[in-house]
C-alpha positions, -999 to 999 in steps of 0.1 A, spaced: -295 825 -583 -261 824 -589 -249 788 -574 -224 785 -544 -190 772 -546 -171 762 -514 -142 759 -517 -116 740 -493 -80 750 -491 -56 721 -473 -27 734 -460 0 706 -457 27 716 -432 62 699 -442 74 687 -407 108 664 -407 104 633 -382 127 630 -353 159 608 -364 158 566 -359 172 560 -323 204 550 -325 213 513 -318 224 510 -280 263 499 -283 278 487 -252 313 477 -246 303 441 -232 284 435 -262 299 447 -295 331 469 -285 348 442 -261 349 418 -289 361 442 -320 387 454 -295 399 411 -292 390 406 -327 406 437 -347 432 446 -324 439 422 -297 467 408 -322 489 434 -316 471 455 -288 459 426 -267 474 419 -231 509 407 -234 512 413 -272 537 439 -282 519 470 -291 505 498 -266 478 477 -247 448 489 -253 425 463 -242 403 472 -217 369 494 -212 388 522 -196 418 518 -217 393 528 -251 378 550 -237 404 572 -225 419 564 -258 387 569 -280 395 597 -304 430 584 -312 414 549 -318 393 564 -336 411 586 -358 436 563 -371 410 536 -380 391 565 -399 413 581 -417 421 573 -455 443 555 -456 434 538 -424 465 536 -404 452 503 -380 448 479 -384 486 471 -402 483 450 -429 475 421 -439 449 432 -417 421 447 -437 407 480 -428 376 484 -403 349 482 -420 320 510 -419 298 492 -401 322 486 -375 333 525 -374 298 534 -373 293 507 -346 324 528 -325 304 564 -337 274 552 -319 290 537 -292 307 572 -283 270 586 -288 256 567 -269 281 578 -236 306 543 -240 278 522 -227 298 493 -203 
């Protein structure tokens, strides 16, 4: 008799896993103090730039913040500051992602 073959076929479905959560970023405790930090020299209360100190004040202000700390060149900080760097724009991406956490 003519022998028996089985034969199993695996079918491997390619599935992509869901994205990482992204960090939770809240004003009080990362934004508040690259605001003082980065900016407050200029943008601080009482310093002679724009204010822009507060949790409403970035927020309202977000995309412009944003943009000219992005852009290349980066436009802000002036120099001698240096440049923020991408782990602190990323820090401000998720931030905004995450709905400008207080």
């Amino acid at each position: 008799t003519p022998a028996s073959v089985c034969s199993i076929r695996i079918g491997l479905v390619a599935t992509s896993l869901p994205a990482p959560p992204l960090p939770t970023v809240t004003w009080a405790a990362d934004i508040a103090a690259l605001s003082s930090d980065r900016c407050g020299l200029c943008h601080g209360p009482g310093q002679f730039a724009h204010e822009m100190y507060s949790y409403q004040q970035w927020i309202d202000e977000f995309e412009i913040i944003y943009g000219v700390t992005s852009m290349t060149p980066p436009q802000m900080p002036l120099a001698p500051e240096s440049p923020l760097t991408s782990a602190e724009l990323k820090l401000l991406e998720n931030w905004k992602a995450g709905g400008f956490l207080p």
